[in-house]
PDB file of N, H, CA, C and O in Angstrom:
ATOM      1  N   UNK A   1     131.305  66.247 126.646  1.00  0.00           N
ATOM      2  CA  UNK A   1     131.484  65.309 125.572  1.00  0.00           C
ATOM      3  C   UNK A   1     131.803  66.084 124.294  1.00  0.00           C
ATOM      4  O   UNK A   1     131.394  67.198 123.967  1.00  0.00           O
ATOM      5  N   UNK A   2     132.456  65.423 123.775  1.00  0.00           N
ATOM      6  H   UNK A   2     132.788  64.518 124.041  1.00  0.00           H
ATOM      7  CA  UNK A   2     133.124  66.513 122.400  1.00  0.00           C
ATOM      8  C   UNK A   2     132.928  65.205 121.475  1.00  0.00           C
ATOM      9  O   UNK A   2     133.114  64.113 122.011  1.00  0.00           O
ATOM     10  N   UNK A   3     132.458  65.270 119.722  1.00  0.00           N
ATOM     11  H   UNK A   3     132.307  66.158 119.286  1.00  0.00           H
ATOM     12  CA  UNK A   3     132.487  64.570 119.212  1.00  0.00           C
ATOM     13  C   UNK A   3     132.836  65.372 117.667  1.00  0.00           C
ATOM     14  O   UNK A   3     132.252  66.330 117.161  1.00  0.00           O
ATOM     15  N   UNK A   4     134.202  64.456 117.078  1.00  0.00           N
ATOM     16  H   UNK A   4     134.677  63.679 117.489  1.00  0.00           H
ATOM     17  CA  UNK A   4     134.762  65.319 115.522  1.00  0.00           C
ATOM     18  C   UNK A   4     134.525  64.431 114.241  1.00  0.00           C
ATOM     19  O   UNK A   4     134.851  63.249 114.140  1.00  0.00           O
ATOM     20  N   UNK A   5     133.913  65.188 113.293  1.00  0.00           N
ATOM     21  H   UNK A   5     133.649  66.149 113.375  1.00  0.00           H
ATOM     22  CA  UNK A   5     133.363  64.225 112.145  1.00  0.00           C
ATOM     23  C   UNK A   5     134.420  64.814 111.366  1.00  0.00           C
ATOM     24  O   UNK A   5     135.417  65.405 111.780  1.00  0.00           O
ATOM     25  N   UNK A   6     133.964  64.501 109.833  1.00  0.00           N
ATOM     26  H   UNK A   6     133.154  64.021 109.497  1.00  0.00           H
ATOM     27  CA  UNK A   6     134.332  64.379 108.948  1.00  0.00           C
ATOM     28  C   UNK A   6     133.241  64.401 107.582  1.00  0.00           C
ATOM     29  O   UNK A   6     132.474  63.642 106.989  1.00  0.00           O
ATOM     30  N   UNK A   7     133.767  65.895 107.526  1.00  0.00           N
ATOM     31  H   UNK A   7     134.390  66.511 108.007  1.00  0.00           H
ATOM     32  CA  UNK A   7     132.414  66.506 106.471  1.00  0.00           C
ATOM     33  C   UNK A   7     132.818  67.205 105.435  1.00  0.00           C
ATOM     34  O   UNK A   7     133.473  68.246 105.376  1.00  0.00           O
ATOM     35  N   UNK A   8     132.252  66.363 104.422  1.00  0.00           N
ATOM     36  H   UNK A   8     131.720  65.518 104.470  1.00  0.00           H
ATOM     37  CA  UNK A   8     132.627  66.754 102.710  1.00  0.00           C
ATOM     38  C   UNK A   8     131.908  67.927 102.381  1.00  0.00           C
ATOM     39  O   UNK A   8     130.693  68.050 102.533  1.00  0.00           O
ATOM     40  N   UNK A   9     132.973  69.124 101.750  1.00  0.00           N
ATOM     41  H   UNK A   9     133.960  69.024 101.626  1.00  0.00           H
ATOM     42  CA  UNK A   9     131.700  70.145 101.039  1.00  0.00           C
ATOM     43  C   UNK A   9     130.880  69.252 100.057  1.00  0.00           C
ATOM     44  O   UNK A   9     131.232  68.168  99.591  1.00  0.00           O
ATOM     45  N   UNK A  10     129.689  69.939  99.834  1.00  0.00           N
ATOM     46  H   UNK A  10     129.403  70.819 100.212  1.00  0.00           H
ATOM     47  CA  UNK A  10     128.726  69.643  98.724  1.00  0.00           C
ATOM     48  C   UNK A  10     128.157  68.184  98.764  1.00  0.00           C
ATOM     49  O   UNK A  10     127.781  67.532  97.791  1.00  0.00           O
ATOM     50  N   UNK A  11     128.168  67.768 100.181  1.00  0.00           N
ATOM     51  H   UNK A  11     128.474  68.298 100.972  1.00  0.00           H
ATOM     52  CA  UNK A  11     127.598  66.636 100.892  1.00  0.00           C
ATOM     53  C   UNK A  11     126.853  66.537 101.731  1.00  0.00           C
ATOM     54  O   UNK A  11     127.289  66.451 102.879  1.00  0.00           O
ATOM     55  N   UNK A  12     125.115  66.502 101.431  1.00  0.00           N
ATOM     56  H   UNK A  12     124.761  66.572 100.499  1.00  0.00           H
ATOM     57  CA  UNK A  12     124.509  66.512 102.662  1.00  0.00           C
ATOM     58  C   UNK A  12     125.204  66.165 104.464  1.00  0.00           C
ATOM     59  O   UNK A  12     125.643  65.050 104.747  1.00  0.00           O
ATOM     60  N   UNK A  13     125.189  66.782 105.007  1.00  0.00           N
ATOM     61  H   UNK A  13     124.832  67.687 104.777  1.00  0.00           H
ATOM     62  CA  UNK A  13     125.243  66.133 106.491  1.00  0.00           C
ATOM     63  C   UNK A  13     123.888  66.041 107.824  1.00  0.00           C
ATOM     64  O   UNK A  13     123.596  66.835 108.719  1.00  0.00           O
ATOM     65  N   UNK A  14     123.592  65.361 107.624  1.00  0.00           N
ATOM     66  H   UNK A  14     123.829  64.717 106.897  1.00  0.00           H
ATOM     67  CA  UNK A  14     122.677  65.178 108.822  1.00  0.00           C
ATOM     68  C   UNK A  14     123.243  64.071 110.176  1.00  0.00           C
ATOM     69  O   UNK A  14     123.715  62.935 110.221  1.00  0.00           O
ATOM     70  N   UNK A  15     122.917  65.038 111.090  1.00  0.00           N
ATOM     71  H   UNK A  15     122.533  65.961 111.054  1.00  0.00           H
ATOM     72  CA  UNK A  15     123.436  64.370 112.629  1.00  0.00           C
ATOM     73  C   UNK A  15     122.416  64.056 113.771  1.00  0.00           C
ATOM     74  O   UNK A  15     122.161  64.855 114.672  1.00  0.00           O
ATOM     75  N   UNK A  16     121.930  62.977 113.663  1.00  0.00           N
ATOM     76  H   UNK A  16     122.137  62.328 112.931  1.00  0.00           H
ATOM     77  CA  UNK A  16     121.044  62.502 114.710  1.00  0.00           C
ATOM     78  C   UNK A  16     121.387  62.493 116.201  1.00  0.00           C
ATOM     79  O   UNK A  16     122.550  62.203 116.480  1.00  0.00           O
ATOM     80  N   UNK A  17     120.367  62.825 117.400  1.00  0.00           N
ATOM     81  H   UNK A  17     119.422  63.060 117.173  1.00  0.00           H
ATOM     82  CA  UNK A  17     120.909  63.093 118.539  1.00  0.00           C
ATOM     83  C   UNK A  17     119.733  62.462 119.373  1.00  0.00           C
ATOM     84  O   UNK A  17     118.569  62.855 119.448  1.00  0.00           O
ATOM     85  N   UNK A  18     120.340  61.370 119.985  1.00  0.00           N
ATOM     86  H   UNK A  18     121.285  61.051 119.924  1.00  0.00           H
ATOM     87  CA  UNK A  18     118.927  61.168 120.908  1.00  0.00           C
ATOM     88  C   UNK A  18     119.224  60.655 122.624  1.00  0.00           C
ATOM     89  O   UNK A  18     120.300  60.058 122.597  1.00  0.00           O
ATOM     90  N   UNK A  19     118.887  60.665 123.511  1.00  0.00           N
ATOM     91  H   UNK A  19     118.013  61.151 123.534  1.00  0.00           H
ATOM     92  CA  UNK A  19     119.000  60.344 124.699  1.00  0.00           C
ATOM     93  C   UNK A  19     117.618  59.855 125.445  1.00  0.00           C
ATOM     94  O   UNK A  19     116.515  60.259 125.074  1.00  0.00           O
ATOM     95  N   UNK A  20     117.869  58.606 126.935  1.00  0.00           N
ATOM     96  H   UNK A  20     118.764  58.278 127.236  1.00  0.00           H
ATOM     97  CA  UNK A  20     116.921  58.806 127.443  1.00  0.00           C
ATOM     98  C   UNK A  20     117.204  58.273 128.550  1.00  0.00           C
ATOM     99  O   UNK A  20     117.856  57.234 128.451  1.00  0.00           O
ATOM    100  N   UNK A  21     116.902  58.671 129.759  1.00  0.00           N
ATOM    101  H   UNK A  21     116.372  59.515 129.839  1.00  0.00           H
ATOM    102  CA  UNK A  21     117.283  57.906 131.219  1.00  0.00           C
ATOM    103  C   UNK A  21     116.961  56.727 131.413  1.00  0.00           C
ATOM    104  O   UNK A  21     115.890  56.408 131.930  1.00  0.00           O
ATOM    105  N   UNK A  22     117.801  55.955 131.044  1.00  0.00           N
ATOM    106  H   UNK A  22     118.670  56.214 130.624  1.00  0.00           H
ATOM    107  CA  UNK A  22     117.567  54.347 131.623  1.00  0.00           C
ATOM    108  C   UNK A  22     116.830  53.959 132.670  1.00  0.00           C
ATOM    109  O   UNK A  22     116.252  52.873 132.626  1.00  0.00           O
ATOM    110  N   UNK A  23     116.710  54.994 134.049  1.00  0.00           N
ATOM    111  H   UNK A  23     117.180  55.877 134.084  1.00  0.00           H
ATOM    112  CA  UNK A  23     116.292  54.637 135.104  1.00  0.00           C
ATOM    113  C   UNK A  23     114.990  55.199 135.863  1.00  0.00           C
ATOM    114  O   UNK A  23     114.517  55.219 136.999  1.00  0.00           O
ATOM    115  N   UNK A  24     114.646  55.709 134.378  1.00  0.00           N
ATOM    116  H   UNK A  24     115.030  55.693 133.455  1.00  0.00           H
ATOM    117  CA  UNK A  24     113.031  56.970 134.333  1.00  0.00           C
ATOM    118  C   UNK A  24     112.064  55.898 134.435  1.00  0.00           C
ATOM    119  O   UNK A  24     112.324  54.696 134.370  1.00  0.00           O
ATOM    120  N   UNK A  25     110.628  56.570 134.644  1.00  0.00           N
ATOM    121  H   UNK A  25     110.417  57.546 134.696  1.00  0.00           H
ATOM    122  CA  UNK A  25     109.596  55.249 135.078  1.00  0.00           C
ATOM    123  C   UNK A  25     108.982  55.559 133.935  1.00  0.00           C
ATOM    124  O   UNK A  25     108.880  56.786 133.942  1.00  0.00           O
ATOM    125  N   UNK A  26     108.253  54.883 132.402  1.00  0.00           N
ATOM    126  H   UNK A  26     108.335  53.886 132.397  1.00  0.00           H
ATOM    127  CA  UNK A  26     106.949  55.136 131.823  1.00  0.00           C
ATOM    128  C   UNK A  26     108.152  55.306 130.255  1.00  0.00           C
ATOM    129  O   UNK A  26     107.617  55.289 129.146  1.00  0.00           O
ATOM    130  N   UNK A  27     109.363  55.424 130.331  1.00  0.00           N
ATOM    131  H   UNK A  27     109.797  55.438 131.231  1.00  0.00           H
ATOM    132  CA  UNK A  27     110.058  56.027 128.911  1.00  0.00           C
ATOM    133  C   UNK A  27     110.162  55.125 128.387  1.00  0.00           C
ATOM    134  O   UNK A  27     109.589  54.094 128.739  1.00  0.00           O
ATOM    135  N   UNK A  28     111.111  55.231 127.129  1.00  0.00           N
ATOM    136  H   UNK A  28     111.576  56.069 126.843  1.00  0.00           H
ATOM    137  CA  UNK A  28     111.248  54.050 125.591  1.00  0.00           C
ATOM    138  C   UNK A  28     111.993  53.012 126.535  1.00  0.00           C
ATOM    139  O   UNK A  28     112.908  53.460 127.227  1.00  0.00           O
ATOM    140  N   UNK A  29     111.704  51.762 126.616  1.00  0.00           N
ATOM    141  H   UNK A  29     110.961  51.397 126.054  1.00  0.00           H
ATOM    142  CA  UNK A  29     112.915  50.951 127.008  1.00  0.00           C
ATOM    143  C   UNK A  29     113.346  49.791 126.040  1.00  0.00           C
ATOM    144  O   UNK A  29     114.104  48.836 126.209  1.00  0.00           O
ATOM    145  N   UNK A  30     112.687  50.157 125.094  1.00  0.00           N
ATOM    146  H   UNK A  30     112.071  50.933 124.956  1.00  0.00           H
ATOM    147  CA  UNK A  30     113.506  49.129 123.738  1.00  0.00           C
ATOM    148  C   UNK A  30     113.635  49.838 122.412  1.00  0.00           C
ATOM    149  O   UNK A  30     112.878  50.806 122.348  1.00  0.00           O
ATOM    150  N   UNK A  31     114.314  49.657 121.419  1.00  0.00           N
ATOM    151  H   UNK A  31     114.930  48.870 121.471  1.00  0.00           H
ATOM    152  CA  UNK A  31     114.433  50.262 120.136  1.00  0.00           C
ATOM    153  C   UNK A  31     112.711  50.701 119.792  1.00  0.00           C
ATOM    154  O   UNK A  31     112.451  51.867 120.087  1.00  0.00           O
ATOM    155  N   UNK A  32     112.139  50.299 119.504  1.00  0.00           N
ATOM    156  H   UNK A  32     112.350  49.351 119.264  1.00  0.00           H
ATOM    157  CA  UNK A  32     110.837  50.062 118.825  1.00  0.00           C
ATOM    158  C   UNK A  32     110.066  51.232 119.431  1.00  0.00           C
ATOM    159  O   UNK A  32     109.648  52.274 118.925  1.00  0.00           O
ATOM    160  N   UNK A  33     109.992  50.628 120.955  1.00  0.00           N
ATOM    161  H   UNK A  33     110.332  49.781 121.366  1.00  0.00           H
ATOM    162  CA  UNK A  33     109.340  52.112 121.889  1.00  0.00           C
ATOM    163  C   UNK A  33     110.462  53.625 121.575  1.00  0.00           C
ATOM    164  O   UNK A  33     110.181  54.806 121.371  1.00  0.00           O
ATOM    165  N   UNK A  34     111.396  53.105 121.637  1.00  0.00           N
ATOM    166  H   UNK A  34     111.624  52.145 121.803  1.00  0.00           H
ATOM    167  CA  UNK A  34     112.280  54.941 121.152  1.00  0.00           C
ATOM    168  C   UNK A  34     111.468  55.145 119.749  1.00  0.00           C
ATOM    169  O   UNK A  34     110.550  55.962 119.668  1.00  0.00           O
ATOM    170  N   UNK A  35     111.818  54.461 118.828  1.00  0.00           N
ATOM    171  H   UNK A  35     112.563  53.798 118.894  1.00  0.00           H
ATOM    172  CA  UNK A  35     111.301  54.627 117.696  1.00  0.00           C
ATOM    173  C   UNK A  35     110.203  55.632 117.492  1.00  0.00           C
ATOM    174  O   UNK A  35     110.160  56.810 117.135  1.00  0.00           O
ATOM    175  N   UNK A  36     109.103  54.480 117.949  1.00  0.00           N
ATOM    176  H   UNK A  36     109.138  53.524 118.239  1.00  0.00           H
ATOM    177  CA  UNK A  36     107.627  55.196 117.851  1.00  0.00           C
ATOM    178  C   UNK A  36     107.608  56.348 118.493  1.00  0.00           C
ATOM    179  O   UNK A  36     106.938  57.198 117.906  1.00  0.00           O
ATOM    180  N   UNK A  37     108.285  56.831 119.867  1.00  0.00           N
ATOM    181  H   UNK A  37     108.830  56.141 120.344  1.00  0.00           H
ATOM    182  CA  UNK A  37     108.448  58.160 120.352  1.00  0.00           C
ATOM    183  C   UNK A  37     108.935  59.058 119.777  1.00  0.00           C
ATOM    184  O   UNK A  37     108.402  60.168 119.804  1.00  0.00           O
ATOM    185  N   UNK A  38     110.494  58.736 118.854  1.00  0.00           N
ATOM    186  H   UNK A  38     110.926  57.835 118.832  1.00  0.00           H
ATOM    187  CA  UNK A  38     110.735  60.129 117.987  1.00  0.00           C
ATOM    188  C   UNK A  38     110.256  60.417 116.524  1.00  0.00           C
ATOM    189  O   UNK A  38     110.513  61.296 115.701  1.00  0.00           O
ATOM    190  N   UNK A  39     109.457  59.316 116.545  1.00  0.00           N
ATOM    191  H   UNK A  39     109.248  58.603 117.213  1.00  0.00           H
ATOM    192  CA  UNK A  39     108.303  59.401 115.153  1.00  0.00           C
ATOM    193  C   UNK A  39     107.253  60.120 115.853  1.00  0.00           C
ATOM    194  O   UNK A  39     107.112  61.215 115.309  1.00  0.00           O
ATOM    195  N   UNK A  40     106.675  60.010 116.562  1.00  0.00           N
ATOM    196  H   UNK A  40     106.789  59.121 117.005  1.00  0.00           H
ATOM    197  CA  UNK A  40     105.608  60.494 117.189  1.00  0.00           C
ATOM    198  C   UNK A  40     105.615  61.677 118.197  1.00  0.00           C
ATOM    199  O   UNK A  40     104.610  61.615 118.905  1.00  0.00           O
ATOM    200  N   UNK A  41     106.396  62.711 118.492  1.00  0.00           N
ATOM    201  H   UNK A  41     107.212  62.762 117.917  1.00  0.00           H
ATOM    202  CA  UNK A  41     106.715  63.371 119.578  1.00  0.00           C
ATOM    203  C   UNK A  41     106.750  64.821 118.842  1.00  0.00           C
ATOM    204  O   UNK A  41     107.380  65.052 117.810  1.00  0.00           O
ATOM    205  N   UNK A  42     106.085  65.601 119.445  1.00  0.00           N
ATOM    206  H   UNK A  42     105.573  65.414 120.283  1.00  0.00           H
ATOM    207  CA  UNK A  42     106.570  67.141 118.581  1.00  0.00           C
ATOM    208  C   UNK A  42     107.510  67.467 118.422  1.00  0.00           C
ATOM    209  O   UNK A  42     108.383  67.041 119.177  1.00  0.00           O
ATOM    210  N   UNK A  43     107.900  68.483 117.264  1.00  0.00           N
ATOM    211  H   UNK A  43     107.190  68.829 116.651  1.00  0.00           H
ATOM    212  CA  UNK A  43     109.298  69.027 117.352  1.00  0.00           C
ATOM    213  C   UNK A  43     108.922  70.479 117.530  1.00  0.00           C
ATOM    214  O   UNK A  43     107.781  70.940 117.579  1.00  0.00           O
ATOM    215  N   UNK A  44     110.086  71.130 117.618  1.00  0.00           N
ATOM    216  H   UNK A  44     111.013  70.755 117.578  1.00  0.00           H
ATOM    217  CA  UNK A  44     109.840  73.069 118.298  1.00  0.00           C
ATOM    218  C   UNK A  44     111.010  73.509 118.549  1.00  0.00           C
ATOM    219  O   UNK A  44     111.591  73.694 119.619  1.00  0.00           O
ATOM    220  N   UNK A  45     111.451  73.732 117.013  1.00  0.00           N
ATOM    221  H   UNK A  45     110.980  73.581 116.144  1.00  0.00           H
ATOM    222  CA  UNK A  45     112.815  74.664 117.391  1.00  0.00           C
ATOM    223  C   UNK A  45     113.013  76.024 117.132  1.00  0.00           C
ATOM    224  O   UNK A  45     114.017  76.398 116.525  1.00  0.00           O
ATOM    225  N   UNK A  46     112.010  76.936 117.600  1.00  0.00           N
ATOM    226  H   UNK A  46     111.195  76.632 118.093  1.00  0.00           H
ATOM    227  CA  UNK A  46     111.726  78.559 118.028  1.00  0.00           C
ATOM    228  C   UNK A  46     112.392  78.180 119.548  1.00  0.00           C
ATOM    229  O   UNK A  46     112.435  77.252 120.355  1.00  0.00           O
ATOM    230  N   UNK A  47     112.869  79.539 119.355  1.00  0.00           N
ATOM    231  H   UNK A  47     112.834  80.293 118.699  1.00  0.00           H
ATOM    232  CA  UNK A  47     113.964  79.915 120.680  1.00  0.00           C
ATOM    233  C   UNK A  47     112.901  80.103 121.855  1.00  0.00           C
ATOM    234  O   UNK A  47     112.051  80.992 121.907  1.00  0.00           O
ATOM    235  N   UNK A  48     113.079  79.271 122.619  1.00  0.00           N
ATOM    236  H   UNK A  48     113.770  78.549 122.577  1.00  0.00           H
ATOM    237  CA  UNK A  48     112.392  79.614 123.908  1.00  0.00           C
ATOM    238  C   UNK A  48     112.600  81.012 124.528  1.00  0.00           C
ATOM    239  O   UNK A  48     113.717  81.491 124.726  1.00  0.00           O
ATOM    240  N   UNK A  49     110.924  81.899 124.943  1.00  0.00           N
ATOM    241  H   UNK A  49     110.017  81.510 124.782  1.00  0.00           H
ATOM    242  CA  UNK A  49     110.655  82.718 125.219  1.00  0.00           C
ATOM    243  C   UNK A  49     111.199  83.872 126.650  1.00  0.00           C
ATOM    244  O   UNK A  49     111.480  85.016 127.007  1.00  0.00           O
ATOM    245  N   UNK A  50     111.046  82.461 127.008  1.00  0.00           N
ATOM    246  H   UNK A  50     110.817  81.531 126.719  1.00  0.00           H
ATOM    247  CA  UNK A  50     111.261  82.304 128.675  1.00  0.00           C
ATOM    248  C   UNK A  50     112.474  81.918 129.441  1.00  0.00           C
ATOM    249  O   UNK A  50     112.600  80.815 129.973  1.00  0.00           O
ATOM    250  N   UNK A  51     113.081  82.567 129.467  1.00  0.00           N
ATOM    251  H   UNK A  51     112.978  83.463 129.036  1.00  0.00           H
ATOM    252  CA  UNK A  51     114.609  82.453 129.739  1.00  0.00           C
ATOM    253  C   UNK A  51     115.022  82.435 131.521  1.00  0.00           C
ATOM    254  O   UNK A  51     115.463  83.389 132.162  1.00  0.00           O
ATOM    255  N   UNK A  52     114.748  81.181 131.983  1.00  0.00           N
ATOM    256  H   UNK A  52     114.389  80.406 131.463  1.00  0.00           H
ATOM    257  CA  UNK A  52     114.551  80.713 133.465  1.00  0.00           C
ATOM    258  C   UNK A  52     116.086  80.941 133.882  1.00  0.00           C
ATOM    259  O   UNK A  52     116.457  80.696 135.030  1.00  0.00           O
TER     260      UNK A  52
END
């Protein structure tokens, strides 16, 4: 998937990214439940250690 914006110097840009398997058992299945999950969910963006 490739996606091309359109970005002003000296203009904040922030780009939201979210996904979730429609067909998972227990996940968000309405706006409200996503919601409260990416309000509520840790974040952790240190480079993983462990390189599988």
């Amino acid at each position: 998937m490739a996606i091309a914006l359109k970005v002003e110097p000296g203009k904040p840009f922030v780009y939201y990214y979210g996904s979730a398997w429609d067909e998972g058992v227990g996940g968000p299945c309405t706006r409200g439940e996503w919601d409260r999950y990416t309000l509520t969910a840790p974040v952790d963006f240190r480079v993983p250690t462990d390189r599988r």
